[in-house]
MDTraj code that builds the backbone (N, CA, C; nanometers):
import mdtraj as md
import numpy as np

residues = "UNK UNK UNK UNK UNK UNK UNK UNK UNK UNK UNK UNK UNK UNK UNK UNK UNK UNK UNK UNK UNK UNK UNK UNK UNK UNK UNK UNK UNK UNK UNK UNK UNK UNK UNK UNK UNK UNK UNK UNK UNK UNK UNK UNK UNK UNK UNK UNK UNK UNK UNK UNK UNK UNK UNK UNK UNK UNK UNK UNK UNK UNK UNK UNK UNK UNK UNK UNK UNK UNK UNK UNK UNK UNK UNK UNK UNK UNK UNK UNK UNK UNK UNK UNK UNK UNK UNK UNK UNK UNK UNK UNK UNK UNK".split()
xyz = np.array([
    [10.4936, 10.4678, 11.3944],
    [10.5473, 10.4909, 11.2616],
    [10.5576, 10.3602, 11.1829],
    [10.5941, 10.2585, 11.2351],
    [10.6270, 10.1056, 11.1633],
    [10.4986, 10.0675, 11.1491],
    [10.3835, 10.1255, 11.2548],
    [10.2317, 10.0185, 11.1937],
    [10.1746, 10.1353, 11.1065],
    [10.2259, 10.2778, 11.0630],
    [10.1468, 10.3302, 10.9399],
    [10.2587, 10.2603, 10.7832],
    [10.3410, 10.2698, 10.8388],
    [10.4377, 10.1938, 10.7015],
    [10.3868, 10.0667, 10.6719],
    [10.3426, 9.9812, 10.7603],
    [10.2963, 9.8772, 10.7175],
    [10.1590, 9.8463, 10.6689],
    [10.0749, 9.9768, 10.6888],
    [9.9505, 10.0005, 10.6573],
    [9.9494, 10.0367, 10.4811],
    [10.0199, 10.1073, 10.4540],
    [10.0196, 10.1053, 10.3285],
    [10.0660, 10.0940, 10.2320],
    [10.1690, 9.9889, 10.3015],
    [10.2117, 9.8795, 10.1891],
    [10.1408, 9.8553, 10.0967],
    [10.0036, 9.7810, 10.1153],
    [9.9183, 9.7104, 10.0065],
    [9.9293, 9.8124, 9.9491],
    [9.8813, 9.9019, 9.9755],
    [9.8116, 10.0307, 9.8604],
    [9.9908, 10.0575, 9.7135],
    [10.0605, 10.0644, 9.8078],
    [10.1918, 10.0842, 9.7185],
    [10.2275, 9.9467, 9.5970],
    [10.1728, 9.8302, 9.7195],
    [10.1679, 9.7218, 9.5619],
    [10.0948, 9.7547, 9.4899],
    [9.9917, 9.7875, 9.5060],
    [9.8402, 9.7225, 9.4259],
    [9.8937, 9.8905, 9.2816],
    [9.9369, 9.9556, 9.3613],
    [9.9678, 10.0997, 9.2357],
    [10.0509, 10.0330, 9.1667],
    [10.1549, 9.9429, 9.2797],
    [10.2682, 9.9317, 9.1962],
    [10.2235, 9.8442, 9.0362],
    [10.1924, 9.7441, 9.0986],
    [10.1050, 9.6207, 8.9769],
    [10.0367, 9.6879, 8.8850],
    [9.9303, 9.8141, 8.8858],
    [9.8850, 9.9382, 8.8076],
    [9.9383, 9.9921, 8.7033],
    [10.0786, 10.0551, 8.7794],
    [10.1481, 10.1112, 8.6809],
    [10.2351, 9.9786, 8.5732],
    [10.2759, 9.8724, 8.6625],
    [10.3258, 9.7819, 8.5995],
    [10.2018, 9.6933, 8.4609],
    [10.1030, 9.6969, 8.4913],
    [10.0342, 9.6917, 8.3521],
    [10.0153, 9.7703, 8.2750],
    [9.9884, 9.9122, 8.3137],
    [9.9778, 9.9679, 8.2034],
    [10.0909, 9.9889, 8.1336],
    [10.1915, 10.0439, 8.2393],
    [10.2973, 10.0025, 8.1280],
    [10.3403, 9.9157, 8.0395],
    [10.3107, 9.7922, 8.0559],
    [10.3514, 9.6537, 7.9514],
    [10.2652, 9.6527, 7.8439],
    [10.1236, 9.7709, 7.8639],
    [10.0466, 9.7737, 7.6996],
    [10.1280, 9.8019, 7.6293],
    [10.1033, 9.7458, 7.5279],
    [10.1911, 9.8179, 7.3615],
    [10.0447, 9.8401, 7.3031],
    [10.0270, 9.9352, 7.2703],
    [9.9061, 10.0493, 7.2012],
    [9.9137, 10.0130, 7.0606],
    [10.0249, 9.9692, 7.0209],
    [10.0640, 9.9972, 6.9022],
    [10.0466, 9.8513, 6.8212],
    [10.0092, 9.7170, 6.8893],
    [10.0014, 9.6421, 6.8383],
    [9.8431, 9.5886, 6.8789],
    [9.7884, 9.6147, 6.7639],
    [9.6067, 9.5801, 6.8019],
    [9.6041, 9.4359, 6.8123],
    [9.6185, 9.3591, 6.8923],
    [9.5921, 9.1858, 6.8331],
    [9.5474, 9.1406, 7.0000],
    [9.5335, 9.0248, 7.0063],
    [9.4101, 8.9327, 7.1613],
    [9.5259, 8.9839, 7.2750],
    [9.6547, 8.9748, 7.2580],
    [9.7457, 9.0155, 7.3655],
    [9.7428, 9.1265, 7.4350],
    [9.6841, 9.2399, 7.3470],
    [9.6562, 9.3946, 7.3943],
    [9.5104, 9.3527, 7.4546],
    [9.4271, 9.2550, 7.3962],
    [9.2834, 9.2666, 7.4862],
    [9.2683, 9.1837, 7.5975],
    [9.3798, 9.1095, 7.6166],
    [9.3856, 9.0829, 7.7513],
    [9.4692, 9.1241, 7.8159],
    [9.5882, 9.2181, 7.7985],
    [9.6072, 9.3143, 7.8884],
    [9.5210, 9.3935, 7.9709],
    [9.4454, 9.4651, 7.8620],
    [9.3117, 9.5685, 7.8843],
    [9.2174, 9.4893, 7.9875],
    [9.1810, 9.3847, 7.9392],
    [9.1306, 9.3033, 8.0567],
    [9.1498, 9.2801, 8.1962],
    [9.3067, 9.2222, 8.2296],
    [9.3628, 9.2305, 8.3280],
    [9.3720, 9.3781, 8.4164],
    [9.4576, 9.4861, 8.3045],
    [9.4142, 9.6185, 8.3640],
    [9.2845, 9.6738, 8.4284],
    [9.1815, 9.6552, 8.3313],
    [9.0623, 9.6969, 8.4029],
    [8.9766, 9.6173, 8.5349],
    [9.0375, 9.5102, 8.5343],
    [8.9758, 9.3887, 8.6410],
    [9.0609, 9.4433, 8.7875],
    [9.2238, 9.4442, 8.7661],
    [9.2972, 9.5098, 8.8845],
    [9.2353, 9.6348, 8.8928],
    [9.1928, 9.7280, 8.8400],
    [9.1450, 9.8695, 8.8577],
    [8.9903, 9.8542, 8.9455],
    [8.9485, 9.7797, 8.8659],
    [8.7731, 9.7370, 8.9349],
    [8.7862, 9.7060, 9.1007],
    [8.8875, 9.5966, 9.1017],
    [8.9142, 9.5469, 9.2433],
    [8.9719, 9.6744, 9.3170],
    [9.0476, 9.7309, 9.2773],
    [9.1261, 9.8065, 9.3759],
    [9.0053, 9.9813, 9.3587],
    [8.8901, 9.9543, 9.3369],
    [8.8219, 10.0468, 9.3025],
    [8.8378, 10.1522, 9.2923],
    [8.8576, 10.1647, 9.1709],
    [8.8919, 10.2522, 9.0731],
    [8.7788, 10.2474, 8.9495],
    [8.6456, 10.2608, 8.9896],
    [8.5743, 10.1734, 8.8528],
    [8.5371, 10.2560, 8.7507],
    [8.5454, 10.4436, 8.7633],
    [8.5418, 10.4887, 8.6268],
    [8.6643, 10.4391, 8.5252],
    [8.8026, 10.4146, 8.6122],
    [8.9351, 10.3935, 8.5142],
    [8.9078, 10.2371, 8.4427],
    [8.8630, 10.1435, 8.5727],
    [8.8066, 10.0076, 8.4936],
    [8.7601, 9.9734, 8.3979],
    [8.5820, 10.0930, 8.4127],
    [8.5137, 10.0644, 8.3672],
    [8.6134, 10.0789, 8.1806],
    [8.6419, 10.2312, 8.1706],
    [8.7264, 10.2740, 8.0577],
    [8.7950, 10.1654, 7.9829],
    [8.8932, 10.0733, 8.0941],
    [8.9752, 9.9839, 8.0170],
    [8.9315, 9.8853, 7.9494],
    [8.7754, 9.8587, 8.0045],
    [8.6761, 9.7292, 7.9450],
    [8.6569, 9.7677, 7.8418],
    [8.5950, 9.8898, 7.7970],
    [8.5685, 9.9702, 7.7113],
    [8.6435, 9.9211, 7.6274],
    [8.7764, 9.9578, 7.6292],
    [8.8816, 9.9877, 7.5380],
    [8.8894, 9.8697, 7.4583],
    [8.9046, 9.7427, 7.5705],
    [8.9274, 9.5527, 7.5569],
    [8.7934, 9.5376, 7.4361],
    [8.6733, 9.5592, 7.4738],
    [8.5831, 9.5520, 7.4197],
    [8.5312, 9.5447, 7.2876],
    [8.5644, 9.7455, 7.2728],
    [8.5735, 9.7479, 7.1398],
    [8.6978, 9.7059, 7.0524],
    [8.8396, 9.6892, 7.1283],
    [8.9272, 9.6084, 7.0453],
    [8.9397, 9.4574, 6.9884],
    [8.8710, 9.4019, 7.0820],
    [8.7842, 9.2788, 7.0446],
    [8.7459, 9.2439, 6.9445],
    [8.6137, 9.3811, 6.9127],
    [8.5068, 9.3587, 6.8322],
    [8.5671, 9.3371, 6.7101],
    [8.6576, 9.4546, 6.6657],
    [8.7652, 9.5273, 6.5530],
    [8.8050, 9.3696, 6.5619],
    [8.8646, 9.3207, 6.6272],
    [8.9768, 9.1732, 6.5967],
    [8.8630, 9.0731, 6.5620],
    [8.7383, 9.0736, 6.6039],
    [8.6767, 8.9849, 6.5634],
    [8.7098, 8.8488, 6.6833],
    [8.7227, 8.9074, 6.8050],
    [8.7699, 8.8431, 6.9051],
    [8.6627, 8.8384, 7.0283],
    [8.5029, 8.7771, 6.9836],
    [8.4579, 8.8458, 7.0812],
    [8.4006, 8.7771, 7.1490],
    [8.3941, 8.6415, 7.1433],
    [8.4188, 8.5508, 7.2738],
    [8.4436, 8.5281, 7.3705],
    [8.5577, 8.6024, 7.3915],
    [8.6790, 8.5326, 7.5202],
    [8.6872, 8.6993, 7.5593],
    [8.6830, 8.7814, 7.4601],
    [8.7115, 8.9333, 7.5365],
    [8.5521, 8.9802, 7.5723],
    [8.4501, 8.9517, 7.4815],
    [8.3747, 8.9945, 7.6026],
    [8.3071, 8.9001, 7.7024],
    [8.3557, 8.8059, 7.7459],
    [8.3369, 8.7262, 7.8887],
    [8.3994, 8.7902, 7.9752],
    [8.5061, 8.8220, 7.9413],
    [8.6013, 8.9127, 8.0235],
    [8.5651, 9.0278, 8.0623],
    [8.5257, 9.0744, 7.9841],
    [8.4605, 9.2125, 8.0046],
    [8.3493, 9.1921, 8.0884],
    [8.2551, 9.1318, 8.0676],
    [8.1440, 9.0788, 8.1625],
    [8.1738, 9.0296, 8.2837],
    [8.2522, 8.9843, 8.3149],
    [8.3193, 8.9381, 8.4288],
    [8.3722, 9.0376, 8.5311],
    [8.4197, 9.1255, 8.4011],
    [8.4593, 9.2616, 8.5211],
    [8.3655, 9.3579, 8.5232],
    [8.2530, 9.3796, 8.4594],
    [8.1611, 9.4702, 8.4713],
    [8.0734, 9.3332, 8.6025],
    [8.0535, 9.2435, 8.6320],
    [8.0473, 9.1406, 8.7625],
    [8.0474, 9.1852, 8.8330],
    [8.2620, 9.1954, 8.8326],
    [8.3373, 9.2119, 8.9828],
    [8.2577, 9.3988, 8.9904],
    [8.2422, 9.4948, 8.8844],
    [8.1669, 9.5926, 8.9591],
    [8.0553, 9.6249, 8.9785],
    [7.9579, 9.5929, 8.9887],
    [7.8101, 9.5572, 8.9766],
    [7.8206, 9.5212, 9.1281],
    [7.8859, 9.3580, 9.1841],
    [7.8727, 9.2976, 9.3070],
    [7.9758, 9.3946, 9.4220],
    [8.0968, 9.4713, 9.3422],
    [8.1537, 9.5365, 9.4291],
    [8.0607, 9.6805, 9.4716],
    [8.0244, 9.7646, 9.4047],
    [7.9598, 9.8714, 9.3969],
    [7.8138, 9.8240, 9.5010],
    [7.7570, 9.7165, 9.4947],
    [7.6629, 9.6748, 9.5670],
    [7.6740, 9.6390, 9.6971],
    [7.7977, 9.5613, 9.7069],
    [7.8135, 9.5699, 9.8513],
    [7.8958, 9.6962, 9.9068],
    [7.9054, 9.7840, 9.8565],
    [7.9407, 9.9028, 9.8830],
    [7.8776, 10.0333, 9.9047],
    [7.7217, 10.0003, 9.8460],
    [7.6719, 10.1393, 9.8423],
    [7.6869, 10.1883, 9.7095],
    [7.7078, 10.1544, 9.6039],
    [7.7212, 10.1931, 9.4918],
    [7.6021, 10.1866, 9.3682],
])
top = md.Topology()
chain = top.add_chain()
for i, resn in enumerate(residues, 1):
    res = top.add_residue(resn, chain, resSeq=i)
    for name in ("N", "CA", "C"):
        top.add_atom(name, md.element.get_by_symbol(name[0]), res)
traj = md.Trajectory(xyz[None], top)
């Protein structure tokens, strides 16, 4: 019983950290702070593979970017995590 509790620990952080970003989006304020949330969100989602929800949040970073005229630094980011799933999905069978 103590080595399945300790087995899925990680899994309970890694949700926990999940829910803890998405919750800290504010939707409501379009500016670089929401697109690197979105960033961060979709990069933890990619890793913890999840990559239709990832892929979505890049999406989101992306085109909020574009709208801000921010598209430098958000889409490196974005590229970076479409990377981490490209190299994850590959060494996976994906």
């Amino acid at each position: 019983m103590i080595l399945l509790s300790c087995g899925l620990m990680p899994v309970f952080g890694q949700q926990s950290t999940i829910d803890s970003l998405k919750g800290s989006l504010s939707l409501n304020n379009k500016d670089t702070t929401l697109v690197a949330g979105l960033n961060t969100l979709a990069l933890e989602l990619i890793q913890n593979e999840n990559y239709a929800e990832g892929i979505a949040y890049a999406n989101q970073s992306l085109d909020l970017s574009t709208e801000l005229k921010f598209i430098r630094k958000g889409q490196s980011i974005k590229i970076s995590g479409y990377g981490s799933l490209l190299s994850g999905g590959i060494s996976r069978g994906f």
